[in-house]
SELO-925797 format. One record per residue (C-alpha): residue in three letters; x, y, z. Coordinates in steps of 0.25 Angstrom, whole numbers, padded with zeros to 4 digits, always signed. Last residue first. Layout:
# residues N
ALAXYZ/...
This chain:
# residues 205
UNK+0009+0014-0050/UNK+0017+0026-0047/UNK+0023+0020-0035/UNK+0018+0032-0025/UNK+0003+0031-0031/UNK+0003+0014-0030/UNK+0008+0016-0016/UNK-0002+0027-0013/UNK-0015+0017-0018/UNK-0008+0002-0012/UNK-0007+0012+0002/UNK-0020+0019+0000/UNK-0029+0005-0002/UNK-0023-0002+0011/UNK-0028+0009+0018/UNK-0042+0009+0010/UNK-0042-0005+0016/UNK-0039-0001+0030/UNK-0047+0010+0030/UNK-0059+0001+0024/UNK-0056-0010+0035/UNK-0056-0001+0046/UNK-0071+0005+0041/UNK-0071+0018+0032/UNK-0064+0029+0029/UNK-0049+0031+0026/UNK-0042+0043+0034/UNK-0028+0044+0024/UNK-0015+0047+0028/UNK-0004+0049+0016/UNK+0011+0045+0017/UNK+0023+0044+0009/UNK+0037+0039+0011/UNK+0046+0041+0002/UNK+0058+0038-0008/UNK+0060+0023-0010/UNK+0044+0024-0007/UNK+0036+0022+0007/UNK+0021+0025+0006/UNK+0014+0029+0018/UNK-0001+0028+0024/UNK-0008+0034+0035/UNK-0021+0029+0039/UNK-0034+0037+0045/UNK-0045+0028+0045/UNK-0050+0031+0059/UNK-0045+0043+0064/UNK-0032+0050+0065/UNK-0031+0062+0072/UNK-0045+0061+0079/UNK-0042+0046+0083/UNK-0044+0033+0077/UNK-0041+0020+0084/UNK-0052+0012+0081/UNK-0062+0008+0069/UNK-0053+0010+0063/UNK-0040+0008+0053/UNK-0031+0019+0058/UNK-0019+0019+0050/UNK-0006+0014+0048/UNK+0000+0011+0031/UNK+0012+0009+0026/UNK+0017+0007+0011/UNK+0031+0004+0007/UNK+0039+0006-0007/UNK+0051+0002-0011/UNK+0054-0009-0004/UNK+0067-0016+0007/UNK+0055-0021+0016/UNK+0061-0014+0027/UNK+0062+0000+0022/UNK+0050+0000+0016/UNK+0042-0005+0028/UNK+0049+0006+0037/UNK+0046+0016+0027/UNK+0032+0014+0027/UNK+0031+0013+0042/UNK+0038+0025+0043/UNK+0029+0032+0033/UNK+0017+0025+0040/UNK+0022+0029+0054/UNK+0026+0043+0051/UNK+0012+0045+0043/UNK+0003+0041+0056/UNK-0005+0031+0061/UNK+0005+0024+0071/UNK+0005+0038+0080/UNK+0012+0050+0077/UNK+0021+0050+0090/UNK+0021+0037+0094/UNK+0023+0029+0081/UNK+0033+0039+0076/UNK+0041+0036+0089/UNK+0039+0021+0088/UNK+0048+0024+0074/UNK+0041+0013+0063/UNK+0052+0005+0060/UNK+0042-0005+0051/UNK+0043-0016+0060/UNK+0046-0013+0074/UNK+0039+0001+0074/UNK+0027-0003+0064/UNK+0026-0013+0074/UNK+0027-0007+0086/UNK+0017+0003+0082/UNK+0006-0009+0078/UNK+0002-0013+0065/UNK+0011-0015+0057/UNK+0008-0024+0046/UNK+0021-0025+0037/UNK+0022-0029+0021/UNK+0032-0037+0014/UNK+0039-0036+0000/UNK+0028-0032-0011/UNK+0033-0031-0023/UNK+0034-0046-0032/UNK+0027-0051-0018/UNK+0014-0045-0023/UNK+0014-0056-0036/UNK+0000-0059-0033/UNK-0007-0046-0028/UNK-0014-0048-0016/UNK-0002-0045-0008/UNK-0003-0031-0012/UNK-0017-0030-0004/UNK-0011-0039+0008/UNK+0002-0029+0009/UNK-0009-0018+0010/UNK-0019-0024+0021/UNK-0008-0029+0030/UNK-0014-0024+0042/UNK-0019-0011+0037/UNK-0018-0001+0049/UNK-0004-0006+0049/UNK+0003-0008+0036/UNK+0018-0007+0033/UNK+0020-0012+0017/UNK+0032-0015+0009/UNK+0032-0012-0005/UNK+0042-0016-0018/UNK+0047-0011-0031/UNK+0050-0017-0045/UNK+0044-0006-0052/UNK+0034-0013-0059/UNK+0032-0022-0048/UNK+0028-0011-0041/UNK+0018-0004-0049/UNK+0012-0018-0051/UNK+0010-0023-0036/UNK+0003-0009-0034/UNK-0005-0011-0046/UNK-0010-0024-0038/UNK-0009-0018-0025/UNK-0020-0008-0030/UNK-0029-0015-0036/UNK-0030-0025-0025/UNK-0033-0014-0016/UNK-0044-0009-0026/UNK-0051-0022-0026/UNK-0064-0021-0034/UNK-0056-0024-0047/UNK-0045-0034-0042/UNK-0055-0040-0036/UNK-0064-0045-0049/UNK-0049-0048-0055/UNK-0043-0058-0046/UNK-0032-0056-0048/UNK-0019-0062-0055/UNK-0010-0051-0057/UNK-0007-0049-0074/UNK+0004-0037-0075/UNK+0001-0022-0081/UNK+0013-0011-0081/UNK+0007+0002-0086/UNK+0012+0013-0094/UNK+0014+0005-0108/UNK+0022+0010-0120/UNK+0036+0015-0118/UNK+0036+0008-0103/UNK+0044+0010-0089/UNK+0047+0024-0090/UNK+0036+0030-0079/UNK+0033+0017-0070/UNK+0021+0009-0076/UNK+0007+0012-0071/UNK+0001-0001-0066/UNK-0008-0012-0072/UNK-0013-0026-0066/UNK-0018-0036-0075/UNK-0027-0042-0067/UNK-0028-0057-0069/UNK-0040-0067-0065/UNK-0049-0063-0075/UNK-0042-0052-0083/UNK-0044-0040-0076/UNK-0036-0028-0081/UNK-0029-0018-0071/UNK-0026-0003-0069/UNK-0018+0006-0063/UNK-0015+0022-0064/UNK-0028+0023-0053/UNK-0037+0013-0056/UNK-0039+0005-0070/UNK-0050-0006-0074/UNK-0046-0012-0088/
């Protein structure tokens, strides 16, 4: 049994049985909610992304809730990471890959203004982001990303790696900003990490 975090899984050739926390009043005699995903089981162990959409996929299933995603520095990098897990379409509804201003604007509903006075790299674009997501996928939860993935276009303010995140719930939005180390694709990856780690924390799962 290998564990991380609250979850953990169990490799069984070519099935993981994939474990998460159950919700508070849900069992007399068990706190976790295991299901059988066909994996391969050597990645499933050296893949911490992996990992994490696959307990993701189970916390919300469990509760019969659903994510949208709005991803710009990460081009789709999230809602390819949950999309790995067979069974994915159970809970995830539809993802966006905004990268410009106007399409965060046209898209997601993203107020130009916000964009031009804080800049696409900021915590009112990711919160609006993630609300303009959950609001038009019809989900409960929503996860949106923008950063400054490298090697150009970081400034004194917000150099290279600097990524705000937010987490939109039935009731509210949250943000974090992180500066990631590392080349454009570590940033992007440890992005794509964050947003799966914090929707996990926020579900309970």
């Amino acid at each position: 049994m290998i564990r991380s975090g609250e979850g953990r899984h169990q490799c069984r050739g070519d099935v993981a049985d994939i474990c998460t926390p159950l919700p508070t009043g849900c069992s007399k005699h068990s706190r976790l909610l295991c299901v059988p995903v066909p994996f391969d089981c050597a990645a499933i162990m050296t893949d911490a992304i992996t990992e994490l959409a696959a307990r993701l996929g189970v916390a919300l299933k469990v509760r019969k809730a659903s994510l949208a995603t709005a991803e710009s520095c990460t081009g789709g990098g999230i809602a390819e990471a949950v999309t790995r897990i067979a069974g994915s379409s159970a809970w995830f509804e539809r993802g966006w890959v905004t990268y410009s201003n106007k399409a965060k604007a046209v898209e997601l509903g993203v107020p130009p203004e916000v964009i031009r006075a804080d800049g696409a790299v900021s915590e009112a674009v990711v919160a609006a982001m993630a609300t303009g997501a959950r609001s038009r996928a019809g989900t409960d939860w929503a996860v949106a990303v923008s950063g400054v993935a490298g090697p150009d276009g970081g400034t004194d303010a917000k150099p290279v790696g600097t990524v705000w995140l937010a987490w939109a719930g039935r009731d509210a939005v949250t943000t974090e900003c992180h500066v990631f180390p590392g080349d454009r694709a570590a940033v992007r990856q440890q992005t794509v990490e964050k947003a799966l780690a914090g929707l996990l924390e926020r579900i309970g799962g």
